[in-house]
C-alpha positions in Angstrom: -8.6 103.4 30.3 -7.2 105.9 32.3 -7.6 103.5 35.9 -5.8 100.2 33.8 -2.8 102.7 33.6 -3.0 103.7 37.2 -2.9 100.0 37.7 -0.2 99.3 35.6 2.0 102.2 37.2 1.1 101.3 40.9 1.9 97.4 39.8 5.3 98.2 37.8 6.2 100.2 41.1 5.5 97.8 43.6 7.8 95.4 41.1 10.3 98.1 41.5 10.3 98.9 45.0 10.1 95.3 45.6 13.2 94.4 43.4 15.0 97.1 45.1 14.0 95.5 48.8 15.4 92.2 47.7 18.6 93.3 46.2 19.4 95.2 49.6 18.7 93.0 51.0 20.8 90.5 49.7 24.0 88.7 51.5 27.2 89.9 49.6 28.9 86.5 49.0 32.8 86.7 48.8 34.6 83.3 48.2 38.5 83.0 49.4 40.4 81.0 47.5 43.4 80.4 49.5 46.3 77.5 50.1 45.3 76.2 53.6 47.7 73.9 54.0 50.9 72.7 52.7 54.0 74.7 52.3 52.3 78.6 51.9 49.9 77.5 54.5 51.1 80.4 56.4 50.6 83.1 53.8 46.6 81.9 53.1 46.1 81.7 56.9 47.3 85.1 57.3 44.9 86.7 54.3 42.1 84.6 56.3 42.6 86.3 59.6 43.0 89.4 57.9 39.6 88.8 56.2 38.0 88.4 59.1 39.4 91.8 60.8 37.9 94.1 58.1 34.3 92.0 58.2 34.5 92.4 61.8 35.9 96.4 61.0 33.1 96.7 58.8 30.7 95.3 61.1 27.8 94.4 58.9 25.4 91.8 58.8 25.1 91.5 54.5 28.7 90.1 54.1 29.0 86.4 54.0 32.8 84.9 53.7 33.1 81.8 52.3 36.6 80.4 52.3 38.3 77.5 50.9 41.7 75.6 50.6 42.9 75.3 47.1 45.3 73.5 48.3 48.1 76.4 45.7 47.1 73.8 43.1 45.8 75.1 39.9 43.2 72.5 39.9 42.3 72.2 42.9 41.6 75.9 43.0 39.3 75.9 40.1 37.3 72.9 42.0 36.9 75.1 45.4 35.9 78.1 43.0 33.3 76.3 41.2 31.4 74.5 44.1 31.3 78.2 45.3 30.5 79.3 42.4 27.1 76.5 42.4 26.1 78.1 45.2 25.8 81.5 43.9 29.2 83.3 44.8 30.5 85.8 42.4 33.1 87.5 43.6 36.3 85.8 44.9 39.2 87.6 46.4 41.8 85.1 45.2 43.9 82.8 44.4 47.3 84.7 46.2 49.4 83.2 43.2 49.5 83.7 39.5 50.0 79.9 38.7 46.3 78.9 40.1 44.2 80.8 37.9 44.2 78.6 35.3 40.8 77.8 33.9 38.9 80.7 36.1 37.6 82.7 33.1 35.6 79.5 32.1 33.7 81.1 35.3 33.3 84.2 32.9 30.4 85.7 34.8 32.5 85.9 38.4 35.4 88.2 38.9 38.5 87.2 40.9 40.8 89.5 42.5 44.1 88.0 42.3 46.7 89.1 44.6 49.3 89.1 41.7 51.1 91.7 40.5 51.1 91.2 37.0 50.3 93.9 34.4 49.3 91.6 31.8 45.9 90.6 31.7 44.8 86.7 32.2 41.5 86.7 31.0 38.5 89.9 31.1 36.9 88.2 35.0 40.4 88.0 36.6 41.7 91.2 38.4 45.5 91.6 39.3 45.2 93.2 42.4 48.9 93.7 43.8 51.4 96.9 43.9 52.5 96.4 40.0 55.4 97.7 38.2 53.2 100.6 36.7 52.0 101.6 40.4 55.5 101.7 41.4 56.8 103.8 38.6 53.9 106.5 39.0 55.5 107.0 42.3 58.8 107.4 40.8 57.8 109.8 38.0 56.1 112.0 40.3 59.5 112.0 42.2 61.4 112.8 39.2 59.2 115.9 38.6 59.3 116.7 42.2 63.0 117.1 42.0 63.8 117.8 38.5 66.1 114.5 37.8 66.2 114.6 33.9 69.2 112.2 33.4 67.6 108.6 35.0 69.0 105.3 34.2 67.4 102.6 35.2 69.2 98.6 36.3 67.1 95.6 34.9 67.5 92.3 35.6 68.2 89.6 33.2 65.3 87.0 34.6 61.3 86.2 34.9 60.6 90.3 36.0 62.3 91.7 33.4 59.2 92.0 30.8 57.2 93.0 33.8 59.8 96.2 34.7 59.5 97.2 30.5 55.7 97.0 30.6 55.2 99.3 33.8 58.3 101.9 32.2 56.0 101.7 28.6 52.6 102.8 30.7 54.0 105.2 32.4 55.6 108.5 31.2 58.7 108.1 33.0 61.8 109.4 31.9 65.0 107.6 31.2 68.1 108.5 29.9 69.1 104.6 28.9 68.1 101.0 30.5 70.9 98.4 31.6 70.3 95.2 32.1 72.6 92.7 34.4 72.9 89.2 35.7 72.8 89.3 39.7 75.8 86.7 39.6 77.5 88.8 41.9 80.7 88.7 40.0 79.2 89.5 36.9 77.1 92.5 38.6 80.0 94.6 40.0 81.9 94.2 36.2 78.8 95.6 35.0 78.1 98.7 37.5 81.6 99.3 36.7 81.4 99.3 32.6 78.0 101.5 33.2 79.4 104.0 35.7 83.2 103.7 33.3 84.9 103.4 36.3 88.0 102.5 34.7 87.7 106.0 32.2 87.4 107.7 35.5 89.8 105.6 37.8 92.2 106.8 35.0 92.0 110.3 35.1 92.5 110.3 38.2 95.9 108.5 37.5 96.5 110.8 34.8 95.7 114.1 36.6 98.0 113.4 39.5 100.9 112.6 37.1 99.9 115.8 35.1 100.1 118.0 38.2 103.6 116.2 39.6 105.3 117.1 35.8 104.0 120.8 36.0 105.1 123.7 38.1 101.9 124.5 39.4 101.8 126.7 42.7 101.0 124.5 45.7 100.9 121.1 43.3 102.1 119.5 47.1 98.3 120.3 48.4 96.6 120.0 44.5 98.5 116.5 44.7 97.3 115.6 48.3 93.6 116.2 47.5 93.4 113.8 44.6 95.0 111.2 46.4 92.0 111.4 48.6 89.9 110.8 45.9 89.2 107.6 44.1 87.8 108.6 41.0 87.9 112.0 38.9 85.3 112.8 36.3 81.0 112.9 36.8 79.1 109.8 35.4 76.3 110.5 32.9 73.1 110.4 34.7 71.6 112.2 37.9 69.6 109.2 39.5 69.6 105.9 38.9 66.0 103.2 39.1 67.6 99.8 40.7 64.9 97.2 40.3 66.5 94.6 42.5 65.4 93.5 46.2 67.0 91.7 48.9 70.5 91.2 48.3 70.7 91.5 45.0 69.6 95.0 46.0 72.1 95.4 48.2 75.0 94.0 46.4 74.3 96.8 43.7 74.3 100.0 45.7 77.2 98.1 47.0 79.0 98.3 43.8 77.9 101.2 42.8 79.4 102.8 45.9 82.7 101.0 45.4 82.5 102.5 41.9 82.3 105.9 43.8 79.1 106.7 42.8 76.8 107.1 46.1 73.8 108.7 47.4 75.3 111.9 48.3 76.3 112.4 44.3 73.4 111.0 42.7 69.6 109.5 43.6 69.8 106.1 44.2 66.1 104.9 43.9 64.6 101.7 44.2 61.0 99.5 44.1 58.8 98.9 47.0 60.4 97.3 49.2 57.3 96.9 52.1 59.9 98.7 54.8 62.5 96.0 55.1 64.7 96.8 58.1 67.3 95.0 57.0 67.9 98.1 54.8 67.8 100.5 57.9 71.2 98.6 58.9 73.3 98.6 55.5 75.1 101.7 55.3 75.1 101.4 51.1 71.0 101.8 52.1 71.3 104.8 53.3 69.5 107.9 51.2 67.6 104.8 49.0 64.3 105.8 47.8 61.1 103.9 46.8 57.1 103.7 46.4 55.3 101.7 48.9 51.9 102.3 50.5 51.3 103.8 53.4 53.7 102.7 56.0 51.5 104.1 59.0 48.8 102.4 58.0 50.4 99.6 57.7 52.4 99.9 61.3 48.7 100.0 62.7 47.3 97.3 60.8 50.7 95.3 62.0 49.9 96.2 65.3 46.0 94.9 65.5 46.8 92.3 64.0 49.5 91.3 66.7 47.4 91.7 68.9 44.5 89.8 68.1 46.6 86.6 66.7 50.0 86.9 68.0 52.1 86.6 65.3 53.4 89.2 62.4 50.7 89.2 59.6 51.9 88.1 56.0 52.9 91.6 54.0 50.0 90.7 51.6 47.7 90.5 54.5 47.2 94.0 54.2 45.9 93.8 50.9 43.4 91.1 51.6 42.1 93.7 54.7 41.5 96.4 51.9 39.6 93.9 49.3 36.5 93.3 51.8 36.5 97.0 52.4 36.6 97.7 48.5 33.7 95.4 47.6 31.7 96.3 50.2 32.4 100.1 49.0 31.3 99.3 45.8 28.6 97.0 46.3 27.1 99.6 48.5 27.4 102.5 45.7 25.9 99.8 43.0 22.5 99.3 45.5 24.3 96.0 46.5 24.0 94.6 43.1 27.7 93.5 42.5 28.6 92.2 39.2 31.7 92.5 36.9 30.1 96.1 35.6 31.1 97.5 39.1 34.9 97.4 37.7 34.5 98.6 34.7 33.5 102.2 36.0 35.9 104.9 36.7 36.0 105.0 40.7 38.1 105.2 43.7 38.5 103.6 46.8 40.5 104.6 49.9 42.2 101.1 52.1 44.8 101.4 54.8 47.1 100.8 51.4 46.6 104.1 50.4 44.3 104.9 47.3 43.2 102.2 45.0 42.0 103.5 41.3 39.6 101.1 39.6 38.7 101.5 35.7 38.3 99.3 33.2 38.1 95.6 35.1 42.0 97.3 36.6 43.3 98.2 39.7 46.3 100.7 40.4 47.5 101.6 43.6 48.6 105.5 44.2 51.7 105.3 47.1 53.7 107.1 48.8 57.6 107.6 48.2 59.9 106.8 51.6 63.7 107.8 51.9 65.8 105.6 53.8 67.6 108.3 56.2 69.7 107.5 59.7 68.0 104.2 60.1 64.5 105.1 59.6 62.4 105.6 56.6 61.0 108.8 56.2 58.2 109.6 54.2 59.0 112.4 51.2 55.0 112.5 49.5 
């Protein structure tokens, strides 16, 4: 009796050992789903080379990349990801768009990092993967603390990333002394920056005060008179810092405004969202002393820089990200005994990219940035 359980134990651990041996052995497949051709043909090309930078960075023999044109048709995409999926591949790092995941959790059993940066879920095997409002505000909140700004207001727009700006402010525990929201019609904007900073109220007691002091007999009103005239407003506005989700010139055309309305950076915090280091900022002069979240910019710059050199051309900004997803399913492909299923993002871990530090729990992805400060025409890293 006692030599049959020997047996058993030598056989259940040659199963064992053997099981192990195989799985290590293993090829990790990762399919691309990308648009390579047509009008973003640039974009999916970019994520491509980019791919193949961190395979070569990683430099190891068990990752197999398996790309494929989807053609940035929902359809077409789920026909590339399923004859991958036939031939065993079950993790994706695509599609780059939110419109082509349609029909992907029919592949229930595969995951899909999506570079989207949507908060709200599309179904339990797709993963959003991009720097989301919630990311962003995380940032910001730490900044708040950091400096002690108590009295934030924060600009939304009235369009398509307006429930996306309320979800990330509900998960976090950001502070906020009231939301606007505006129209970026530019005509419409400045009335509005103008009714929330009540720069008629104040416009007028500036008005008022001068008249006061020219009807008084006040000692040296000539000077007193002199100074106001230098201002253009009299009277504080009711917050210390102000959240201004715009980009581009939208951006822009609020701090603009908000200036005009003689409320600037030197008064009160003008922050922003990531705005991946847009030098076109470094040259507005309403940009100046703008804050935001973004990922690490020297990382980046070096990334930028390879990339350059190996292809020629400036990478896509999303490119970046792509680098970092081979990097993060090898990671965790390697803790998991190279067994890589859906499981792997359900655990609590961490992963650290050239983005900065990716936090992975529950089948979600956060990123943890940095905050930069735009100051004399270069951004300057505050955390």
């Amino acid at each position: 009796m006692k030599n049959k359980i020997k047996f058993l134990i030598y056989i259940l651990t040659i199963l064992i050992v053997s099981s192990i041996s195989t799985s290590a052995s293993e090829k990790i497949k990762i399919g691309l789903l990308l648009p390579l051709s047509g009008e973003n043909q640039d974009i999916g090309t970019s994520v491509l080379r980019s791919v193949s930078m961190a395979v070569n960075k990683i430099d190891s023999s068990k990752i197999e990349i398996l790309p494929k044109n989807n053609f940035d048709d929902p359809e077409q995409n789920f026909k590339a990801a399923k004859e991958l999926y036939d031939n065993g591949v079950r993790i994706f790092i695509g599609p780059i768009f939110e419109k082509n995941i349609k029909n992907l959790s029919k592949l229930n059993d595969a995951i899909f990092l999506s570079f989207t940066n949507k908060l709200e879920k599309k179904g339990n095997n797709i993963i959003s993967v991009g720097v989301n409002a919630l990311s962003q505000f995380e940032a910001i909140e730490k900044f708040q603390r950091i400096e002690g700004l108590e009295k934030t207001i924060c600009l939304i727009p009235e369009d398509h990333f307006r429930d996306e700006i309320e979800m990330g402010l509900l998960s976090t525990n950001i502070k906020l002394k009231k939301k606007y929201f505006y129209e970026s019609d530019p005509t419409l904007l400045t009335k509005r920056i103008e009714k929330i900073t009540k720069y008629d109220r104040r416009k007028q007691n500036l008005l008022d005060e001068i008249k006061r002091v020219e009807e008084s007999d006040e000692f040296n009103k000539e000077k007193i008179i002199e100074n106001l005239e230098k201002k253009d407003t009299l009277g504080k506005v009711n917050f210390d810092s102000v959240i201004i989700s715009a980009f581009d010139e939208t951006l822009k055309s609020i701090t603009t405004s908000l200036i005009y309305t003689d409320v600037t950076p030197k008064k009160i915090y003008f922050i922003t969202l990531n705005q991946w280091f847009d030098e076109s900022l470094l040259k507005e002069d309403s940009s100046q002393n703008l804050y935001f979240p973004s990922v690490n910019k020297k990382n980046f710059d070096e990334f930028k820089q390879e990339y350059f050199k190996k292809y020629s051309s400036e990478p896509n900004q999303i490119s970046l990200l792509g680098f970092d997803l081979v990097g993060l399913i090898f990671y965790l492909s390697r803790e998991n005994n190279f067994q890589l299923n859906g499981k792997v993002f359900d655990q609590k871990s961490t992963f650290k990219g050239k983005i900065g530090l990716f936090e992975i729990e529950d089948k979600r992805i956060k990123h943890v940035l940095n905050l930069y400060k735009v100051e004399n025409n270069k951004f300057k890293k505050i955390f």
